[in-house]
PABA-168601 format. One record per atom (N, C-alpha, C): residue in one letter; x, y, z. Coordinates in steps of 0.1 Angstrom, whole numbers, plus 5000, padded with zeros to 4 digits. Example, Ala and Ser with C-alpha at 12.3 -4.5 7.8 and 13.67 -1.06 7.14 Angstrom:
BEGIN
A513249435078
A512349555078
A513249675078
S512849785071
S513749895071
S512950005079
// end
This chain:
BEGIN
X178622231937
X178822091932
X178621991943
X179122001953
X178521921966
X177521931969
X176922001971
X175222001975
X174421921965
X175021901953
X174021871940
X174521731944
X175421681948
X176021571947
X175221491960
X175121631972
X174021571983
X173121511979
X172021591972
X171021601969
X170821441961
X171821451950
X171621331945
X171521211951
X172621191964
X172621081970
X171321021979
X170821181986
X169221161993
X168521121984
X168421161972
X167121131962
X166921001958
X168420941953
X168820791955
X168120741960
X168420721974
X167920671988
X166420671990
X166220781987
X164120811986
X163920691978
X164620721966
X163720631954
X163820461958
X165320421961
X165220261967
X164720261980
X164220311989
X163120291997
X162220261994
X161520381984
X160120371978
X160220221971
X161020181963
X161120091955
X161019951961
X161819981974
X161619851984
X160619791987
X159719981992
X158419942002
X157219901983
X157519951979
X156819901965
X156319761964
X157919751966
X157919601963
X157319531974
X157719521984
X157119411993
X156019421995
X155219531995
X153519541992
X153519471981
X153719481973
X153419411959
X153619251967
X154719201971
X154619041977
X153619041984
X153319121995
X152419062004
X151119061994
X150319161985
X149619141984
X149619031974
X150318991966
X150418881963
X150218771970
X151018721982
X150718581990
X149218611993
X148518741998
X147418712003
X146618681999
X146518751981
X145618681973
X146118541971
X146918491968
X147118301966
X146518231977
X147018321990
X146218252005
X144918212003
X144118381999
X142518351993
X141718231981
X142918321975
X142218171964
X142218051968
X143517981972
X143017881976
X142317841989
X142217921997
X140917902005
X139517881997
X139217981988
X138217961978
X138517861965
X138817821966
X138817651961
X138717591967
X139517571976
X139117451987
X137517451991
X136917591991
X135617532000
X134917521986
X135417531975
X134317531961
X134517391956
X135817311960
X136017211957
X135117081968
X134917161981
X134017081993
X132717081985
X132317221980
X130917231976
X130517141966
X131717141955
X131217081946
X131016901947
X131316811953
X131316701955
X130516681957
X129916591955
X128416511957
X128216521968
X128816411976
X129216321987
X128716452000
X129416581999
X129416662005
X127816702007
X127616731993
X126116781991
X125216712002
X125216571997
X124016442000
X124316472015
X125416502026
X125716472034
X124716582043
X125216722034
X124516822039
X123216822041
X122316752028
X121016772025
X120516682035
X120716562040
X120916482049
X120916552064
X121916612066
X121516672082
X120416772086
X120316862071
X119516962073
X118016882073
X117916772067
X116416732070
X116316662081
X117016592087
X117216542098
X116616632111
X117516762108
X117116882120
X115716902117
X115716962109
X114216972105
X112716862108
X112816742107
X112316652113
X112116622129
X113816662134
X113116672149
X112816802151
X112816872146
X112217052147
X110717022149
X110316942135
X108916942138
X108316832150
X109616752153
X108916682165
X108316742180
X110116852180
X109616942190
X108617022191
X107917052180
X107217152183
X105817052180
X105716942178
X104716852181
X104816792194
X105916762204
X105516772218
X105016892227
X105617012225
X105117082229
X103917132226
X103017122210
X101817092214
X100917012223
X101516882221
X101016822231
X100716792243
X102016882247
X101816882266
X101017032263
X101117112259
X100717262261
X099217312257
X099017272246
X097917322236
X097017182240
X096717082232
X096316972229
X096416802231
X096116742242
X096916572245
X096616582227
X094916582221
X095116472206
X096216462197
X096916632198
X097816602191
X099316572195
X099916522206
X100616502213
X100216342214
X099816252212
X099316162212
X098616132199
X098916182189
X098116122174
X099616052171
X099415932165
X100315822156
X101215742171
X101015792179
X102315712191
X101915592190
X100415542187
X100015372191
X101115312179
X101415372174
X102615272163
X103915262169
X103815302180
X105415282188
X105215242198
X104015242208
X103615162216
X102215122223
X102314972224
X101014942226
X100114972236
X099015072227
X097515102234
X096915042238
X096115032253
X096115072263
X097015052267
X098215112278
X099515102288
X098715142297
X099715072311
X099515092324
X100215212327
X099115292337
X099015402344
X100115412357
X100815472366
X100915452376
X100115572385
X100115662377
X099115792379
X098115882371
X097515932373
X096916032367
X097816152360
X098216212348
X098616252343
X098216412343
X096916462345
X096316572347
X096416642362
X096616742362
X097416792380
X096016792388
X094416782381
X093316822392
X093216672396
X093716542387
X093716432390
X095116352397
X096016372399
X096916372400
X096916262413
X096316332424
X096016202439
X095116152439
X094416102427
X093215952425
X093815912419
X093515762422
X093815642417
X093615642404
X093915582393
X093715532375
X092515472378
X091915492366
X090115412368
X090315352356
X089815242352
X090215202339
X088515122331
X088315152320
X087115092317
X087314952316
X086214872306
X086214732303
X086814692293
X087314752284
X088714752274
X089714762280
X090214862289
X091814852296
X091814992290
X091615102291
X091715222289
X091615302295
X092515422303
X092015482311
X090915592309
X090415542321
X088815722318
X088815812335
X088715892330
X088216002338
X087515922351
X087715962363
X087115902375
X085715942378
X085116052373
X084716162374
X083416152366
X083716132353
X082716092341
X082916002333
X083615902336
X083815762332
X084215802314
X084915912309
X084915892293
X086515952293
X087115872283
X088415852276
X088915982277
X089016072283
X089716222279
X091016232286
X091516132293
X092716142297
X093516112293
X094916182295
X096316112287
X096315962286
X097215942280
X097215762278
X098715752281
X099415842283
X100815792283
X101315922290
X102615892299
X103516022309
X103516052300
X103916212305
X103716322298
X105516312294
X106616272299
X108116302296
X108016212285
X107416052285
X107815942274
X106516042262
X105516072265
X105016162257
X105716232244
X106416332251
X107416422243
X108816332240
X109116252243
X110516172239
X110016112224
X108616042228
X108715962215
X108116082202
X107616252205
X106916282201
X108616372193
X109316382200
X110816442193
X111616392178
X111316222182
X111516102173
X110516082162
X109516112164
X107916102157
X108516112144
X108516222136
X109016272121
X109716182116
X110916092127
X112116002122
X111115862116
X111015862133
X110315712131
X109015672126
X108215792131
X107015702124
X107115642106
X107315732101
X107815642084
X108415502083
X109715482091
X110115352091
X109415292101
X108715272107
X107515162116
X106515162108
X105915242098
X104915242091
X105615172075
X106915162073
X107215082061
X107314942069
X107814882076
X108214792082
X106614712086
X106214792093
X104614742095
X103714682078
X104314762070
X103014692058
X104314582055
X105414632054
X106314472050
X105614322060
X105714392075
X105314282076
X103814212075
X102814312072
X101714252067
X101414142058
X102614182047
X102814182029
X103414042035
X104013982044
X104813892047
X104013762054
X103313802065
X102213772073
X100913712064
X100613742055
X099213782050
X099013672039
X098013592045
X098613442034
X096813432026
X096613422012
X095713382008
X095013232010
X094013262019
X093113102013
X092113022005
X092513001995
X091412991985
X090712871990
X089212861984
X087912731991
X088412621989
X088412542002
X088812412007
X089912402015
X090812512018
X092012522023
X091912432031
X090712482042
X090512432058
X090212292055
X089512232046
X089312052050
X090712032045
X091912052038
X092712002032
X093612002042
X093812102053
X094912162065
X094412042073
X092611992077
X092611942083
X092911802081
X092811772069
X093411622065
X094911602066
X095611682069
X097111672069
X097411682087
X096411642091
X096511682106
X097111552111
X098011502120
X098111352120
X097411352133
X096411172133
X095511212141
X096011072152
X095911022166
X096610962174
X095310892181
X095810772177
X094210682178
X095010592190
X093910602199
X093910542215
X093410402217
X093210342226
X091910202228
X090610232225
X090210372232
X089110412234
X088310452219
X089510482211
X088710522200
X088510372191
X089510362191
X089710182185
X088210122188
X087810142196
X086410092205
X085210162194
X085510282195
X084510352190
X083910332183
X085510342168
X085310272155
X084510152155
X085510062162
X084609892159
X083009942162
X082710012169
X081210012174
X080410092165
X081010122154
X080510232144
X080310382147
X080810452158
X080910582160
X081010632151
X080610722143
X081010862132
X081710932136
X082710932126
X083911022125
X083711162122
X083911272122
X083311402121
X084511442113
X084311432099
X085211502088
X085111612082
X084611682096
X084511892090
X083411882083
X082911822079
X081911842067
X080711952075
X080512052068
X079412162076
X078012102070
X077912032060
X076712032058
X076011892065
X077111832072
X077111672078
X076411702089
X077611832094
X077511902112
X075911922111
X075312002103
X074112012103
X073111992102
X073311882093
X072311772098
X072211662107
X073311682116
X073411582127
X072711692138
X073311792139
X072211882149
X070511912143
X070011862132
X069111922134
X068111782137
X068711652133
X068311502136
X068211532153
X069511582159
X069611592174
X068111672177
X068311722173
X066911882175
X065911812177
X065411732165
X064211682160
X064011522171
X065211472175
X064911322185
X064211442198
X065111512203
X065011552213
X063611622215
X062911672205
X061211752205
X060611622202
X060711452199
X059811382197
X060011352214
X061011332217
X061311262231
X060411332244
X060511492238
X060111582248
X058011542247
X057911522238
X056411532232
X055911372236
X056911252234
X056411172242
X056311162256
X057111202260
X056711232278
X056011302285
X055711412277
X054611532277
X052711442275
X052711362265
X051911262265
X051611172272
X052911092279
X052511022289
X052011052303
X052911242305
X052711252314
X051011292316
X050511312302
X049111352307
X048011292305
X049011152302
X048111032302
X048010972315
X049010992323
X049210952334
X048111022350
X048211132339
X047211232349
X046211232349
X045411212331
X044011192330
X043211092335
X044510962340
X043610822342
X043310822360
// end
């Protein structure tokens, strides 16, 4: 009867152990899943927001833009100046001053520069040399992707802004609004009957060709005297 009464009490004991460790596995794995889930909301609730999105799509092309810049300077110091130097004149003004030769077999001669302001070759006098350091080269060539688009919107704005229609007569009407600042000397002029020169093109041109025509009778009388003068 004791032993059975042992027995019973160990067996007890087994079973609220077991029941214990039952259970607290059961809590933990409970918190851990609640832990998870709400981690996975949280980042489903980041994903799902716009704001988040646009922000994302935004950096990724960003990288991507100077990706392709990088690997458009490093063509162009490595592989190719043309294309290391295609679109830069929209960021700075072509021809720029030299302080050196940019190529290493040229490197200790002087810049030679043609009759436009361009640098050429010392050698064979033709354009094949860099036009710009090779470091500002690849800086503006890193930027390129960014910027050339907004210098190239900004440039037709300001075209679109700049760019004024003149329809026929503009020019005599601009010049009649000119205010004009009358001296003694002209005062003089007038009273002496000087002609006023009112833009007229077709005026201008018949005053030059009256000039033309005095000047070939003038020349042709003297040419006659003079060989009248010689024959006698």
């Amino acid at each position: 009867m004791l032993v059975c009464i042992l027995f019973l009490v160990v067996l007890s004991g087994a079973v609220a152990r077991e029941v214990n460790t039952s259970y607290f596995r059961f809590r933990n794995d409970r918190l851990n899943r609640q832990c998870e889930d709400a981690v996975l909301n949280k980042e489903k609730n980041i994903i799902e927001k716009p704001v988040y999105i646009i922000l994302m799509l935004i950096f990724i092309v960003i990288f991507l833009l100077l990706l392709l810049g990088v690997i458009k300077g490093l063509l162009g110091l490595f592989v190719s100046k043309q294309i290391g130097e295609a679109g830069l004149g929209l960021f700075v003004d072509l021809p720029t001053h030299l302080n050196q030769c940019q190529e290493k077999e040229l490197k200790q001669r002087p810049v030679v520069y043609d009759v436009a302001g361009w640098p050429v070759n010392p050698d064979t006098r033709e354009r094949n040399v860099r036009l710009l350091p090779k470091r500002l080269n690849f800086c503006l060539n890193v930027i390129f992707f960014l910027a050339y688009p907004l210098a190239l919107i900004l440039k037709c704005c300001a075209m679109c802004c700049c760019i004024r229609e003149y329809r026929e007569g503009d020019e005599k009407r601009s010049f009649r609004k000119l205010n004009a600042i009358r001296t003694h000397k002209s005062k003089d002029l007038v009273s002496l009957g000087a002609k006023v020169n009112k833009y007229d093109e077709e005026q201008k041109e018949k005053d030059d060709t009256d000039y033309v025509l005095n000047q070939m009778n003038k020349s042709q009388s003297s040419l006659h005297n003079n060989r009248s003068t010689y024959g006698e």
